[in-house]
DSSP file (Angstrom, degrees, kcal/mol; ACC not computed):
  #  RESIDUE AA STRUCTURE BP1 BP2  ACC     N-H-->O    O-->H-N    N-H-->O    O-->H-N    TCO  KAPPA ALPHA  PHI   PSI    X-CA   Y-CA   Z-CA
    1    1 A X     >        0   0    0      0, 0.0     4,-3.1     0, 0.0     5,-0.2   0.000 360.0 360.0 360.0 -44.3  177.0  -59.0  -74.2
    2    2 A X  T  4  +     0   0    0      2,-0.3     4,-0.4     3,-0.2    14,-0.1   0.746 360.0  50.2 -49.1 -41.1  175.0  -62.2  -73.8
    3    3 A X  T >> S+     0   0    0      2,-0.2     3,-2.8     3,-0.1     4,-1.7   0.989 116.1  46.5 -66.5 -69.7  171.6  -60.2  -72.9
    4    4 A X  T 34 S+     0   0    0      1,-0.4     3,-0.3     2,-0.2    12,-0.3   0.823 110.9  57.2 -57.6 -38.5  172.4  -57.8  -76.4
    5    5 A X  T 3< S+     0   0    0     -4,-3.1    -1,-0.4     1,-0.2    -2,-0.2   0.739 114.6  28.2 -68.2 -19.4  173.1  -60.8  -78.2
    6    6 A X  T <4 S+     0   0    0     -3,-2.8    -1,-0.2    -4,-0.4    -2,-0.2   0.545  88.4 117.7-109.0 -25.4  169.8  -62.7  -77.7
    7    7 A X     <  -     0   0    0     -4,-1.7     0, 0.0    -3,-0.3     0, 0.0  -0.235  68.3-130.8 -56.5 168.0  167.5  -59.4  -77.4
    8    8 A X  S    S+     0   0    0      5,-0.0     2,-0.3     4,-0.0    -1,-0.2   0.379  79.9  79.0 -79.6 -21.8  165.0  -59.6  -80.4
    9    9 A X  S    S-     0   0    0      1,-0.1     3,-0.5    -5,-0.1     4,-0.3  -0.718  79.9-123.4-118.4 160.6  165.5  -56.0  -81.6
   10   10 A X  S  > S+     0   0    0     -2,-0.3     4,-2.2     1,-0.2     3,-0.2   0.691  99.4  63.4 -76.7 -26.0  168.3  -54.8  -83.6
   11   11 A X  H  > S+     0   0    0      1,-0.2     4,-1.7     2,-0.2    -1,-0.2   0.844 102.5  53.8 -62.1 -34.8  169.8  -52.3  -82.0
   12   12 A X  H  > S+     0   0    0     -3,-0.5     4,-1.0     2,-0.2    -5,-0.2   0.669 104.7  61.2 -76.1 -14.6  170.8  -54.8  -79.1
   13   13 A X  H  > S+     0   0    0     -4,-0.3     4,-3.2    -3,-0.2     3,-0.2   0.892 112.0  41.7 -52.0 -49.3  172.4  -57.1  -82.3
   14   14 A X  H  X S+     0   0    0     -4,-2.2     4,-0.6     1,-0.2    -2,-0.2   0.704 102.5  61.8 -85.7 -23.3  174.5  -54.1  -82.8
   15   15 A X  H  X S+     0   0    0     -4,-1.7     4,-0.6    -5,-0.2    -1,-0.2   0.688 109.0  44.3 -50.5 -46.3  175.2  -53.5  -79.4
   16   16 A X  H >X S+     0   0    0     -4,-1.0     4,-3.1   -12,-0.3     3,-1.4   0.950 111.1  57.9 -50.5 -73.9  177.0  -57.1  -79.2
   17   17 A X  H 3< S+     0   0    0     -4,-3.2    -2,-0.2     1,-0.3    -3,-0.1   0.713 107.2  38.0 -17.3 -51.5  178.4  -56.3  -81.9
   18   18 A X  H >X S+     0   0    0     -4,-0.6     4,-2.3     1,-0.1     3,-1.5   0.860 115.9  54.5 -71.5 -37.6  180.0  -53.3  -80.8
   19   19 A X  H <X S+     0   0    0     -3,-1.4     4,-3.9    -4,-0.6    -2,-0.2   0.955 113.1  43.9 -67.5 -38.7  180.8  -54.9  -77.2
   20   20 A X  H 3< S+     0   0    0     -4,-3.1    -1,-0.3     2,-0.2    -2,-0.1  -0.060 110.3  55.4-107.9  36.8  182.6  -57.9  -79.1
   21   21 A X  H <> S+     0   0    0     -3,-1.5     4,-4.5    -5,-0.1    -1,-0.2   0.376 111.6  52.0 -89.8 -57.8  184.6  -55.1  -81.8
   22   22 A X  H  X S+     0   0    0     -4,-2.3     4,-2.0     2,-0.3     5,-0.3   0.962 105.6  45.9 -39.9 -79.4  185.7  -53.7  -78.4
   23   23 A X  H  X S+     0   0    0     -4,-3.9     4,-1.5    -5,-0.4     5,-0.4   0.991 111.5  55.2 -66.6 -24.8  187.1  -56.8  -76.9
   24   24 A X  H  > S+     0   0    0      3,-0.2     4,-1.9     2,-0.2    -2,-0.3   0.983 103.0  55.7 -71.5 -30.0  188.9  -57.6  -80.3
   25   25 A X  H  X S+     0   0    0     -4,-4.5     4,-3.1     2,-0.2     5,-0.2   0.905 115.0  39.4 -47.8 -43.5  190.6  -54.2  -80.2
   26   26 A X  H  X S+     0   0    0     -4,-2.0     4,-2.2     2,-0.2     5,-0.3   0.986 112.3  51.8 -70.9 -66.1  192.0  -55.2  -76.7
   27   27 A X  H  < S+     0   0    0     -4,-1.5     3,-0.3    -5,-0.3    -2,-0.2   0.749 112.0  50.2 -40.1 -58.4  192.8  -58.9  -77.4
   28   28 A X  H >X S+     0   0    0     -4,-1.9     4,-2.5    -5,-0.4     3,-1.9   0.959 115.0  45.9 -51.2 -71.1  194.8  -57.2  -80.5
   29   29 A X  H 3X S+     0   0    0     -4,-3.1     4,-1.1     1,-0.3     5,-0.4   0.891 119.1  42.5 -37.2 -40.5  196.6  -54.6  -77.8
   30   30 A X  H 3< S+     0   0    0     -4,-2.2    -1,-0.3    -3,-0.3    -2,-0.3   0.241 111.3  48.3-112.4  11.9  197.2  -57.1  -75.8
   31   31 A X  H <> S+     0   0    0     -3,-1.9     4,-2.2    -5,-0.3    -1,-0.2   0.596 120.9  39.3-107.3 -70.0  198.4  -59.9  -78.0
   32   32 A X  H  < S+     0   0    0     -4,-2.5     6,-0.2     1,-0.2    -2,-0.2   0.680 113.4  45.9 -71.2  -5.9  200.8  -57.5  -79.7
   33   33 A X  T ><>S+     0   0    0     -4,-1.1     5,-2.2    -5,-0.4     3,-0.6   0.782 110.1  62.7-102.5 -18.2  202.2  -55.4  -77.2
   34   34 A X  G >45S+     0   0    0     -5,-0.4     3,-3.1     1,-0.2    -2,-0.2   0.961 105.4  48.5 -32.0 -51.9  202.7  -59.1  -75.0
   35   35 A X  G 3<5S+     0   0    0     -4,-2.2    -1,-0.2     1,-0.4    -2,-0.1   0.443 110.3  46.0-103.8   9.2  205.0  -60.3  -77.6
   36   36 A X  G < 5S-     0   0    0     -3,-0.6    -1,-0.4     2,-0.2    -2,-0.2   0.416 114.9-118.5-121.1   9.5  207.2  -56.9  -77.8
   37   37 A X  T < 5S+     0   0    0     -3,-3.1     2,-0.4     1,-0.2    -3,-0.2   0.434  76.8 118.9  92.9 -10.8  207.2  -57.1  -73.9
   38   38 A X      < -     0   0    0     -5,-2.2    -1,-0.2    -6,-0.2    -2,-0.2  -0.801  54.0-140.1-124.7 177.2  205.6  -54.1  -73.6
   39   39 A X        -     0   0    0     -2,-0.4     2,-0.4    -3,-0.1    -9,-0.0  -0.620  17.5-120.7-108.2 160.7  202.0  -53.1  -71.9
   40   40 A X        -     0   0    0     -2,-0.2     2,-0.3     3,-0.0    38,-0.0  -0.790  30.7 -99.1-103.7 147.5  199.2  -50.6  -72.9
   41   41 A X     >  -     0   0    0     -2,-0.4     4,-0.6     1,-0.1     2,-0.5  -0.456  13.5-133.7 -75.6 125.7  198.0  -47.9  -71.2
   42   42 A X  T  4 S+     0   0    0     -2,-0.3     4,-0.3     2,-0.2    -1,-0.1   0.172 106.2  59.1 -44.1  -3.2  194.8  -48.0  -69.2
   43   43 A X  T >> S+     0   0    0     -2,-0.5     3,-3.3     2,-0.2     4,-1.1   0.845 101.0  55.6 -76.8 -93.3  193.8  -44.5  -70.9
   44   44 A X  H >> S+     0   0    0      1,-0.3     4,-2.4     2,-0.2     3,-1.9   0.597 109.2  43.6   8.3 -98.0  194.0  -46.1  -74.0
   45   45 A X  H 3X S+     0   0    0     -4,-0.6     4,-1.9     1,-0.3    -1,-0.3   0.584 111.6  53.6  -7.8 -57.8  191.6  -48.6  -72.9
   46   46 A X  H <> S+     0   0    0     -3,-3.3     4,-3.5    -4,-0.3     5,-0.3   0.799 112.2  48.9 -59.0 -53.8  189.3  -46.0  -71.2
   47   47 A X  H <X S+     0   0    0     -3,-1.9     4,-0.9    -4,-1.1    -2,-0.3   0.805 108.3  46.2 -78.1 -21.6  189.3  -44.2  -74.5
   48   48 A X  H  X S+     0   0    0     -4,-2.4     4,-2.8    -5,-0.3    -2,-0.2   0.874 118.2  47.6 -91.2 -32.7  188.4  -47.1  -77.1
   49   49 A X  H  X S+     0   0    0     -4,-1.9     4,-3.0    -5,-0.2    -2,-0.2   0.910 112.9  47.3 -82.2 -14.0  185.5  -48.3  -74.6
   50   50 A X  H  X>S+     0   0    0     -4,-3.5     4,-1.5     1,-0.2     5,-0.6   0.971 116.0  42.4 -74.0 -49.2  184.3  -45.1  -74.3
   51   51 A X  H >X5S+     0   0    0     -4,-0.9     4,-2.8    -5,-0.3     3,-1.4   0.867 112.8  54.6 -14.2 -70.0  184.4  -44.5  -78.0
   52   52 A X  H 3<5S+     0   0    0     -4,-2.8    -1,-0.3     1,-0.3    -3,-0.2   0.837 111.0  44.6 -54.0 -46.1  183.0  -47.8  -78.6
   53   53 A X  H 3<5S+     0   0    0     -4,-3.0    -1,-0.3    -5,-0.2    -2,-0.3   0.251 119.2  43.4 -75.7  -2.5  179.9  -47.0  -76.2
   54   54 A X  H X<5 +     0   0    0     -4,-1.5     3,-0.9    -3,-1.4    -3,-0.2   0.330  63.5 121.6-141.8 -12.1  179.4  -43.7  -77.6
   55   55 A X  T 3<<S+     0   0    0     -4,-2.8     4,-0.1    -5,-0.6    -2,-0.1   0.766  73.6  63.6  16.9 -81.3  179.7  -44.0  -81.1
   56   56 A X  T 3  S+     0   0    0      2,-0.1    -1,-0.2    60,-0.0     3,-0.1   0.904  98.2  57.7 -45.6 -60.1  176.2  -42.6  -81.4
   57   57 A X  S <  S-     0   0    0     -3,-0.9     2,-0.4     1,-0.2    -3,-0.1   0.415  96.8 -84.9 -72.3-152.7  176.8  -39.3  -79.9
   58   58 A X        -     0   0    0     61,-0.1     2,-0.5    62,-0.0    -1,-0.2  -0.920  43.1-165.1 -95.4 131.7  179.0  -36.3  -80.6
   59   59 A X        -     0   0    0     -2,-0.4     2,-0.1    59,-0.2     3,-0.1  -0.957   1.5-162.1-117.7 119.3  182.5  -36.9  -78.9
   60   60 A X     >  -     0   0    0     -2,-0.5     4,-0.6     1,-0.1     5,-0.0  -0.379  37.4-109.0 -78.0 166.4  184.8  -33.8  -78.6
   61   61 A X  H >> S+     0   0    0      2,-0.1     4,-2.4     3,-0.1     3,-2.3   0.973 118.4  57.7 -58.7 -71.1  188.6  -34.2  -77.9
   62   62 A X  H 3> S+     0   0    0      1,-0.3     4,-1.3     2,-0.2    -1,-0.1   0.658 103.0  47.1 -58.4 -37.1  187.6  -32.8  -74.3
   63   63 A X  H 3> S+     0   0    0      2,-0.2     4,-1.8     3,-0.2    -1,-0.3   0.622 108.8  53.9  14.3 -58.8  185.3  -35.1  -73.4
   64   64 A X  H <X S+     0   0    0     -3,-2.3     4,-2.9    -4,-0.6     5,-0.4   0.853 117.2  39.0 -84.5 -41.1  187.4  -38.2  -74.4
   65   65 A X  H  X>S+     0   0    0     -4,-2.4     4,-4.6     1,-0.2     5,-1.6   0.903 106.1  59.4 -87.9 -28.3  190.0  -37.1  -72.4
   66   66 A X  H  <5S+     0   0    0     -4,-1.3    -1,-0.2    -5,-0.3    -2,-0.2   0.921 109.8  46.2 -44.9 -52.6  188.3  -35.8  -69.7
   67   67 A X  H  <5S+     0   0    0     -4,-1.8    -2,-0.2     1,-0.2    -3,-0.2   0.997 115.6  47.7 -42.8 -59.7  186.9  -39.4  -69.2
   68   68 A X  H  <5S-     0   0    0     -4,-2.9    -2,-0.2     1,-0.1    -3,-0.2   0.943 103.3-135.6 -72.6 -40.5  190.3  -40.8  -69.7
   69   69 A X  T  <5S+     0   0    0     -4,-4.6     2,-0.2    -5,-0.4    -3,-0.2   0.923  71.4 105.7  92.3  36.8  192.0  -38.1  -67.1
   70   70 A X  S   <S-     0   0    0     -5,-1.6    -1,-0.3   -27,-0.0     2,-0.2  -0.825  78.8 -97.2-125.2 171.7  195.0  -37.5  -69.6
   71   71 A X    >>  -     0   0    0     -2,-0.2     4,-2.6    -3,-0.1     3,-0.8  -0.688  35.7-105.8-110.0 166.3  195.5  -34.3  -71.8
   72   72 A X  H 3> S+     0   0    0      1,-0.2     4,-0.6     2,-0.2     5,-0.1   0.596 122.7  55.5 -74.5  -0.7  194.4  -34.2  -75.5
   73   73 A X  H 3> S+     0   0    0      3,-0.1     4,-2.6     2,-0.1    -1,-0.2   0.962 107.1  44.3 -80.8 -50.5  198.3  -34.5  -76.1
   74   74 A X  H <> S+     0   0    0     -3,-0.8     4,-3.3     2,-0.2    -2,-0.2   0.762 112.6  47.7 -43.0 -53.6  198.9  -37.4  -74.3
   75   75 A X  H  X S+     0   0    0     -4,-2.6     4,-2.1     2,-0.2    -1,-0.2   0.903 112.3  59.1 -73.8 -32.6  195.9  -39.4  -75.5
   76   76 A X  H  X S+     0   0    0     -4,-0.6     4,-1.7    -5,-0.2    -2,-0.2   0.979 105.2  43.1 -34.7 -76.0  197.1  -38.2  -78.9
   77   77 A X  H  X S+     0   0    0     -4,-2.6     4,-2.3     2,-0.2    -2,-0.2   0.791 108.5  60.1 -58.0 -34.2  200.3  -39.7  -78.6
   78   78 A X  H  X>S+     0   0    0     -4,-3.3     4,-3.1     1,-0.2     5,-0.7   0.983 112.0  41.0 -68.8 -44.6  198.8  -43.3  -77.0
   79   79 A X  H  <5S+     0   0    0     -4,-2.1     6,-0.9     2,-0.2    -2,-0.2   0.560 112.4  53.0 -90.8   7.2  196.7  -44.0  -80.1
   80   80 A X  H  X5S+     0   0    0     -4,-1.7     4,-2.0     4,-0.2     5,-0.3   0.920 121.1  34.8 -63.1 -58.3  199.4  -42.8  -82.6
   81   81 A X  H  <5S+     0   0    0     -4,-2.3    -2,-0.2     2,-0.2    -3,-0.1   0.587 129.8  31.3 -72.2 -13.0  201.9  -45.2  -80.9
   82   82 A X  T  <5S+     0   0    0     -4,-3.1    -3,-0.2     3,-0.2    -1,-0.1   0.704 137.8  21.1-102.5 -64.8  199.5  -48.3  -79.9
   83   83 A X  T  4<S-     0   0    0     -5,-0.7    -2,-0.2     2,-0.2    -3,-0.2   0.667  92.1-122.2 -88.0  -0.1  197.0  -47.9  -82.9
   84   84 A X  S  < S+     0   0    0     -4,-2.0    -4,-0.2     1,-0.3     2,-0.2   0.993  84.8  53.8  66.8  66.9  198.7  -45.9  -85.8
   85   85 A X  S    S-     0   0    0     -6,-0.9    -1,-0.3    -5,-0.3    -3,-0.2  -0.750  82.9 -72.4 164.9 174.1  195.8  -43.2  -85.7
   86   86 A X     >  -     0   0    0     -2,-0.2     4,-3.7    -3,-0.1     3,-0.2  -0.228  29.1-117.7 -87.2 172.9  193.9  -40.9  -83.9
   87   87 A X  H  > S+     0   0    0      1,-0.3     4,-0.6     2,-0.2    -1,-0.1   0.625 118.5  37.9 -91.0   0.4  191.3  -40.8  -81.5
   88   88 A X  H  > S+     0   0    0      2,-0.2     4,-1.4     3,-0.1    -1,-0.3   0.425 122.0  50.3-111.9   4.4  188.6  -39.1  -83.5
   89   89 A X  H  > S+     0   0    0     -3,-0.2     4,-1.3     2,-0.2    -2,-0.2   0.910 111.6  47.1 -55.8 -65.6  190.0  -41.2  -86.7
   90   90 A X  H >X S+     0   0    0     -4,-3.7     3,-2.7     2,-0.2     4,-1.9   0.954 109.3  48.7 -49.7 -84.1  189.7  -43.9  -84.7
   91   91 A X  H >X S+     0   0    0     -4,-0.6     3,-2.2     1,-0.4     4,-1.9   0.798 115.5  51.2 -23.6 -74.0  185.8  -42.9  -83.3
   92   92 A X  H 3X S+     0   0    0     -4,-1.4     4,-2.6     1,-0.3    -1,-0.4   0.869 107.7  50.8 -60.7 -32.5  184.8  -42.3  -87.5
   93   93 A X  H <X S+     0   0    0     -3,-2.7     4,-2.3    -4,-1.3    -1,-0.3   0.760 110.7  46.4 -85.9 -35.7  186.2  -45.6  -88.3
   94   94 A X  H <X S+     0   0    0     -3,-2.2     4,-1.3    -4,-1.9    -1,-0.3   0.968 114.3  54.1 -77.0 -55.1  184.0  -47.2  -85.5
   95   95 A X  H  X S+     0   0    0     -4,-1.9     4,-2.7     1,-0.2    -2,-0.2   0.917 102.3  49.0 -15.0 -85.2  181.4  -45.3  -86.8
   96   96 A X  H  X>S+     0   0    0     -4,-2.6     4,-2.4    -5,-0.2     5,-0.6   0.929 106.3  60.8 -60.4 -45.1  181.5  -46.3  -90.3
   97   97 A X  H >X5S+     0   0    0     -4,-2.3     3,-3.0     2,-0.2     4,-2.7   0.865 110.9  43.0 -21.8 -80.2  181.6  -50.4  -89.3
   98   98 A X  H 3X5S+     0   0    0     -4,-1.3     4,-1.6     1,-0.4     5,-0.3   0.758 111.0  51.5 -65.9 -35.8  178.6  -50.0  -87.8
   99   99 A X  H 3X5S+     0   0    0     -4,-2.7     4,-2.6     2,-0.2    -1,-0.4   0.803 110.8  49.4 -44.3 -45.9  177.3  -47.9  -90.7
  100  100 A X  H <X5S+     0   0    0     -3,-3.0     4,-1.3    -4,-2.4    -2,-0.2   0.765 106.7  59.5 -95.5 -31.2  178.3  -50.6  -93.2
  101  101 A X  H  <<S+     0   0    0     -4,-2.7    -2,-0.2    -5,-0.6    -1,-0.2   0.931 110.2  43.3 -61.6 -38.1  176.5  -53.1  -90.7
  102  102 A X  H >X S+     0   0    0     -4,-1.6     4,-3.5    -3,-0.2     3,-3.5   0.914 107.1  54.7 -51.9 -66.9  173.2  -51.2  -91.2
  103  103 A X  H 3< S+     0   0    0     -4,-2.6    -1,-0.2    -5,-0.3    -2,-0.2   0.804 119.0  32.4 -47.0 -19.2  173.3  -50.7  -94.6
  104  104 A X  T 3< S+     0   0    0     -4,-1.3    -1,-0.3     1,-0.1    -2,-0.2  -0.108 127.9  42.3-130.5  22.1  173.8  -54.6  -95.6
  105  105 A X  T <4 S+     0   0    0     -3,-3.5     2,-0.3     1,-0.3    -3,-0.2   0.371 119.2  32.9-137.6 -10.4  171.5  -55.8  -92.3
  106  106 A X     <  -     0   0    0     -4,-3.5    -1,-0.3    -5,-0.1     0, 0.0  -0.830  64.0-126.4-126.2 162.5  168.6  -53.0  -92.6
  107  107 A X        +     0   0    0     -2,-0.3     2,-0.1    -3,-0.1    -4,-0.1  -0.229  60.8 136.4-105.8  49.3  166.4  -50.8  -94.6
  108  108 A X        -     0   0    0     -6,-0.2     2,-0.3     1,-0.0    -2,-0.1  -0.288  51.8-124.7 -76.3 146.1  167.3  -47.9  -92.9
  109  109 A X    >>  -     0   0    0     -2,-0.1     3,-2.8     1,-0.1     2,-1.8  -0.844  27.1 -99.2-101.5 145.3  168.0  -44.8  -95.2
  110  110 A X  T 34 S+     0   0    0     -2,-0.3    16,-0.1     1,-0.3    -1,-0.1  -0.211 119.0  50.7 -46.4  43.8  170.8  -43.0  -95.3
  111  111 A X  T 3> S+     0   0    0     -2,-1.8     4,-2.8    14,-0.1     5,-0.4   0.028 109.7  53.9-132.2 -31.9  169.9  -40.1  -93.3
  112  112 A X  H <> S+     0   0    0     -3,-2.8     4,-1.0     2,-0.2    -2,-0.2   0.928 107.9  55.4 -90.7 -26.2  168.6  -42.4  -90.5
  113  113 A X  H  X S+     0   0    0     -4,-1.4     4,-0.7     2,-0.2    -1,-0.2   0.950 104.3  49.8 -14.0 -81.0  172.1  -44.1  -90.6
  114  114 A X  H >4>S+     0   0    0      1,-0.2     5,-2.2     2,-0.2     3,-0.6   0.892 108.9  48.8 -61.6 -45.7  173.9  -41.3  -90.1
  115  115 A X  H ><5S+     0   0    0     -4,-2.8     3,-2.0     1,-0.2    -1,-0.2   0.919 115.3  50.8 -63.5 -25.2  171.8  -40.0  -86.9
  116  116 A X  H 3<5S+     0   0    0     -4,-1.0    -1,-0.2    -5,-0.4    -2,-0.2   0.870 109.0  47.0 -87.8 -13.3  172.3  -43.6  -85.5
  117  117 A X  T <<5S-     0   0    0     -4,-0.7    -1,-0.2    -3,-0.6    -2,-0.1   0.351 119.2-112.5-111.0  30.7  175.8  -43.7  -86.0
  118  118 A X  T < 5 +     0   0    0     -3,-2.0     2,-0.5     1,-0.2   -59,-0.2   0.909  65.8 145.7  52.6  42.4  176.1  -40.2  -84.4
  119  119 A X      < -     0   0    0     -5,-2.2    -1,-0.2     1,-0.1     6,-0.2  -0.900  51.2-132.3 -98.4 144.5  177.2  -38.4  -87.6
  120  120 A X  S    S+     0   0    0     -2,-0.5     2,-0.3    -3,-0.1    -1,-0.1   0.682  75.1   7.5 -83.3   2.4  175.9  -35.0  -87.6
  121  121 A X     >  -     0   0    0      1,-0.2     4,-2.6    -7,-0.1     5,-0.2  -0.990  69.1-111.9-154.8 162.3  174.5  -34.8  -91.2
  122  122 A X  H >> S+     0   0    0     -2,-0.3     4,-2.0     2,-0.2     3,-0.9   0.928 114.8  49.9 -41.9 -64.7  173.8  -37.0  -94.1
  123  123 A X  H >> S+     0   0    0      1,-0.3     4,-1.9     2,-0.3     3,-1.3   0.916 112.8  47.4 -23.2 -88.8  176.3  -35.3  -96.2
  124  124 A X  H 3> S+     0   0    0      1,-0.3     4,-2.3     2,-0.2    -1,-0.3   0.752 105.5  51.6 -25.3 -53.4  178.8  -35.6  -93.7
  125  125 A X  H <X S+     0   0    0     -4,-2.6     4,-3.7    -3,-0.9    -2,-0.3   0.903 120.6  46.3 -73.3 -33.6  178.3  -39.2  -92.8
  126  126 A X  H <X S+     0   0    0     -4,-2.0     4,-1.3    -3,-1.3    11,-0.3   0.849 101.5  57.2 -39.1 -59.8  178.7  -39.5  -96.9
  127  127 A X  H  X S+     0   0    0     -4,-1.9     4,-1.2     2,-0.1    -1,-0.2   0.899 118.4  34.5 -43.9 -60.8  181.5  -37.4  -97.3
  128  128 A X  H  X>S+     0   0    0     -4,-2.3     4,-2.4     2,-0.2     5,-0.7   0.845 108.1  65.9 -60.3 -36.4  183.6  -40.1  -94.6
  129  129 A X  H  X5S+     0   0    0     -4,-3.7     4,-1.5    -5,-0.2     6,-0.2   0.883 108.2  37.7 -32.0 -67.7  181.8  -42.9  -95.8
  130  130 A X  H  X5S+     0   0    0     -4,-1.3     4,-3.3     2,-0.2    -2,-0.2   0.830 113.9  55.4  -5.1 -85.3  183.8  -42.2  -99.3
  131  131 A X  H  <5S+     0   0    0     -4,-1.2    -2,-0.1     1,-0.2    -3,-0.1   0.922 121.0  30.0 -37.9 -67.7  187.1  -41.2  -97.5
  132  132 A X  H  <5S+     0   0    0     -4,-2.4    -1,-0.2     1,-0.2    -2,-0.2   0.840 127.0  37.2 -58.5 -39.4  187.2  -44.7  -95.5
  133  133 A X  H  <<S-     0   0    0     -4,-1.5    -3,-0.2    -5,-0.7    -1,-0.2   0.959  92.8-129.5 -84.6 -45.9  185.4  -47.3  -97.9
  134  134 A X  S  < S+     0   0    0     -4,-3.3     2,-0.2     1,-0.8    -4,-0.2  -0.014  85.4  64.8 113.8 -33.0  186.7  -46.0 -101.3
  135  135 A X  S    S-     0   0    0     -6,-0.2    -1,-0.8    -5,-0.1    -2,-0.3  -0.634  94.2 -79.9-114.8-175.8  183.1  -46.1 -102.3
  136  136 A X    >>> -     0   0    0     -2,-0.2     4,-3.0    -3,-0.1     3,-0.8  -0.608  32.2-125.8 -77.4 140.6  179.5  -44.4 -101.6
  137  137 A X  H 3>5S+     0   0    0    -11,-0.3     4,-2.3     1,-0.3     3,-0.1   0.978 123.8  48.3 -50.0 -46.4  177.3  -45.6  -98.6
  138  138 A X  H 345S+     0   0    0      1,-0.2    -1,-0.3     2,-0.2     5,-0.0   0.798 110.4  49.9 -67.0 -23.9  174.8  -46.2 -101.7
  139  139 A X  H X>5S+     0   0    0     -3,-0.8     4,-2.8     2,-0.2     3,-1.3   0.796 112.3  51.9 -21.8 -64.1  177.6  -48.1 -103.8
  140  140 A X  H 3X5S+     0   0    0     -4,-3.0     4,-1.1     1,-0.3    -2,-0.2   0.880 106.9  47.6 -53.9 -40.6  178.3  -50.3 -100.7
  141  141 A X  H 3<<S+     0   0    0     -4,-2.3     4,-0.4    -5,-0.6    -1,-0.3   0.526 113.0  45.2 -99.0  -1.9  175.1  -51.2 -100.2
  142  142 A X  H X> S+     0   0    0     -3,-1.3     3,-2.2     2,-0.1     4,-1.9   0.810 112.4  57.3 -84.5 -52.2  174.2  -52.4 -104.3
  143  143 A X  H 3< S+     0   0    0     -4,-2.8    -2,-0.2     1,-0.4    -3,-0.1   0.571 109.3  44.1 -83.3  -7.1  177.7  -54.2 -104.3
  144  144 A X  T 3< S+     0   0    0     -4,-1.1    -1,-0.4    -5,-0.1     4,-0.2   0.844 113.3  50.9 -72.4 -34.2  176.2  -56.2 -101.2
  145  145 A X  T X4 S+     0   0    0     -3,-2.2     3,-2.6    -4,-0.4    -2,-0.2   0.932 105.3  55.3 -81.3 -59.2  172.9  -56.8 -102.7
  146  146 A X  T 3< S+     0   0    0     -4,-1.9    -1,-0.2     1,-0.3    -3,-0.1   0.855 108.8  46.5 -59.7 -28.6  174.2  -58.1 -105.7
  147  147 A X  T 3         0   0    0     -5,-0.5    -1,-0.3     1,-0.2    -2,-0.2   0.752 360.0 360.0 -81.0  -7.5  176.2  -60.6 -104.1
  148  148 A X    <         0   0    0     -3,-2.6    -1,-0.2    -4,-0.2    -2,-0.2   0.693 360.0 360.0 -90.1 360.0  173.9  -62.2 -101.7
């Protein structure tokens, strides 16, 4: 994390970034499931860093679980009960952070957004943007401007 924090180019900013999103999701597991006594599973774990690290690309259900070595039921059932969602929920949601980190730290356009944050078309990355934010990626990004 220390190297991605210091590199000069931006993608290694976002790369920290991602690495230190990643250790607050665990510190959060592991804070809350301490203090109800109980522990999280090492799938789990397996599945938010891959998730975290892969962002960019296309991630099937079979994939993620194949990494993790659990079935797409199972892996289901860890991130309803530890994170109140799913694991490709989860994966857009990671997505769109980092998407809202572009838009207000670059002058990347939306189309070059969306490839970097592994969605597979503008539209698309548009369509979720919307779901998740409430607003439009282009919305987001005047209501930052105007405030700084």
């Amino acid at each position: 994390m220390h190297d991605a924090l210091h590199s000069d180019n931006l993608l290694g900013n976002y790369r920290a970034s991602g690495l230190l999103y990643s250790f607050l999701v665990e510190f959060n597991l592991c804070i809350s499931h301490r203090e109800s006594g109980s522990t999280y599973h090492p799938a789990l774990i397996k599945a938010i860093d891959y998730i975290n690290n892969h962002y960019q690309s296309s991630i099937t259900m079979e994939e993620l679980c194949s990494h993790c070595g659990v079935s797409k039921q199972h892996l289901c059932l860890l991130f309803r009960t530890m994170l109140h969602t799913r694991p490709m929920e989860y994966a857009a949601k990671r997505r769109i952070q980092v998407a809202k980190e572009l838009l207000t730290g670059t002058s990347m356009t939306i189309e070059q957004i969306a490839a970097e944050t592994g969605f597979c078309t503008a539209s698309y990355f548009c369509k979720m943007f919307k779901r998740y934010e409430g607003i439009t990626a282009i919305q987001f990004k005047r209501d930052f401007i105007s405030t700084v």
